[in-house]
N, C-alpha and C positions, 0 to 999 in steps of 0.2 A: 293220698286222699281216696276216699270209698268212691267209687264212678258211680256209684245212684246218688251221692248226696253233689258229685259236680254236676251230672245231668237236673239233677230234681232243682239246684241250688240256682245254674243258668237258666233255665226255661221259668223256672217262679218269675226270675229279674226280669227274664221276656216279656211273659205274661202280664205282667203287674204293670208296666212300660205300658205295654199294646194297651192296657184297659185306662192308664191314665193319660193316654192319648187321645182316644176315641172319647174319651169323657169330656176333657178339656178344648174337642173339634165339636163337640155334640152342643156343649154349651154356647158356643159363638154361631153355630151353624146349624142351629134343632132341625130341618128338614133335609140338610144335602151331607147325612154323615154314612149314608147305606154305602156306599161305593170304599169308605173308608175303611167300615166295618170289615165288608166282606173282604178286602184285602189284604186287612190285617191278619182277619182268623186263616186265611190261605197261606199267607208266611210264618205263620205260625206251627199250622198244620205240616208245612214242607221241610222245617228246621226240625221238628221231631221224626219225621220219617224218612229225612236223610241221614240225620243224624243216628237212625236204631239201622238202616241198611250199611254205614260204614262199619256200624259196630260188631255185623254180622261177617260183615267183611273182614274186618281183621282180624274177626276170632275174640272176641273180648269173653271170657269166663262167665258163666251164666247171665248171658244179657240178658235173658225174657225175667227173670227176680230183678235184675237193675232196673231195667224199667217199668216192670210193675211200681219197686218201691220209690223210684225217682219221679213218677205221676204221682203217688200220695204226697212225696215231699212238697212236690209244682202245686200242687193245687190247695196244700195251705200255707205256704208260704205266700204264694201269690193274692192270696186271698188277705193277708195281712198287708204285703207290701202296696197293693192297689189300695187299701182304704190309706193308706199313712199317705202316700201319694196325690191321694184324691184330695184330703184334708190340707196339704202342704200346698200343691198347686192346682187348684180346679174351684172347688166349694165349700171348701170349713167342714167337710165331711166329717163326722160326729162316728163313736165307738158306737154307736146302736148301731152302724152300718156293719160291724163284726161278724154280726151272727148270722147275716144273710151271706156273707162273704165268706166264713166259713163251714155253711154246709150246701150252701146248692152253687153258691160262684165256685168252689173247692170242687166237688163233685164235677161240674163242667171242666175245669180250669185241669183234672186228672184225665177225663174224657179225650180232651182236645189235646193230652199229650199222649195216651197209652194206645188209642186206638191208631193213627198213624204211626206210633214207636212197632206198633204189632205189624200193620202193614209193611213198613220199613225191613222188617228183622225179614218178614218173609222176601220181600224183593232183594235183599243182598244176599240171602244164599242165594235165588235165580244169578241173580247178576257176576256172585263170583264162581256159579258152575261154569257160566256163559264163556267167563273171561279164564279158565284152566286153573284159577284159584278155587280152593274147596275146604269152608269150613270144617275145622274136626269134630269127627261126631257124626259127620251127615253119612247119607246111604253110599256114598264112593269110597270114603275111609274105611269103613266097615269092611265092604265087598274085598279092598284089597288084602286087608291085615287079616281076615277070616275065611 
């Protein structure tokens, strides 16, 4: 299986979860869902950017393309999955909710996984210089073999 479409494929199912949760706490709860929100979008944010730092770590083959193309897969998939979601269990949520869901929830929903995926990639080369492991490619490999 392509690892942008299991990264893009699991963080959509995340996503699309976190958003029909928060919808279905917001309805019973319209005032006390802020604390919810925000802890959702932080485990969200941290499952992408440990997730792009182990990948650094292992060395996985052009990760910064995988996660570029695995944020476009997450955020329209997610975008689809979150209205079927919403409509199944929340509020009868209706297909006019599509089009907002696929280009500014999408847009966010790619945001909130590539920009942590970026930070991530970068903190797992520190972290495996740190630890004697050293992706290939980076400036120690180089140095040696050149």
């Amino acid at each position: 299986m392509r690892t942008w479409l299991l990264r893009g494929g699991v963080l959509a199912v995340l996503h699309a979860a976190a958003q029909v949760l928060v919808s279905a706490y917001t309805v019973r709860h319209p005032t006390g869902s802020t604390w919810l929100t925000s802890l959702v979008l932080g485990v969200l944010v941290a499952i992408a950017g440990g997730w792009a730092a182990v990948d650094t770590w292992l060395d996985v083959p052009e990760r910064g393309r995988v996660w570029l193309t695995a944020a476009f897969v997450a955020g329209w998939l997610a975008g689809v999955l979150a209205v079927l979601g919403k409509a199944l269990w929340v509020d009868n949520t209706g297909t006019s909710e599509l089009g907002g869901a696929l280009t500014g929830g999408a847009a966010f929903t790619a945001l909130v996984v590539l920009v942590p995926a970026g930070i991530g990639l970068l903190v797992g080369r520190f972290v495996g210089q740190r630890s004697g492991h050293s992706p290939a490619g980076s400036e120690q490999d180089t140095a040696r073999t050149g």
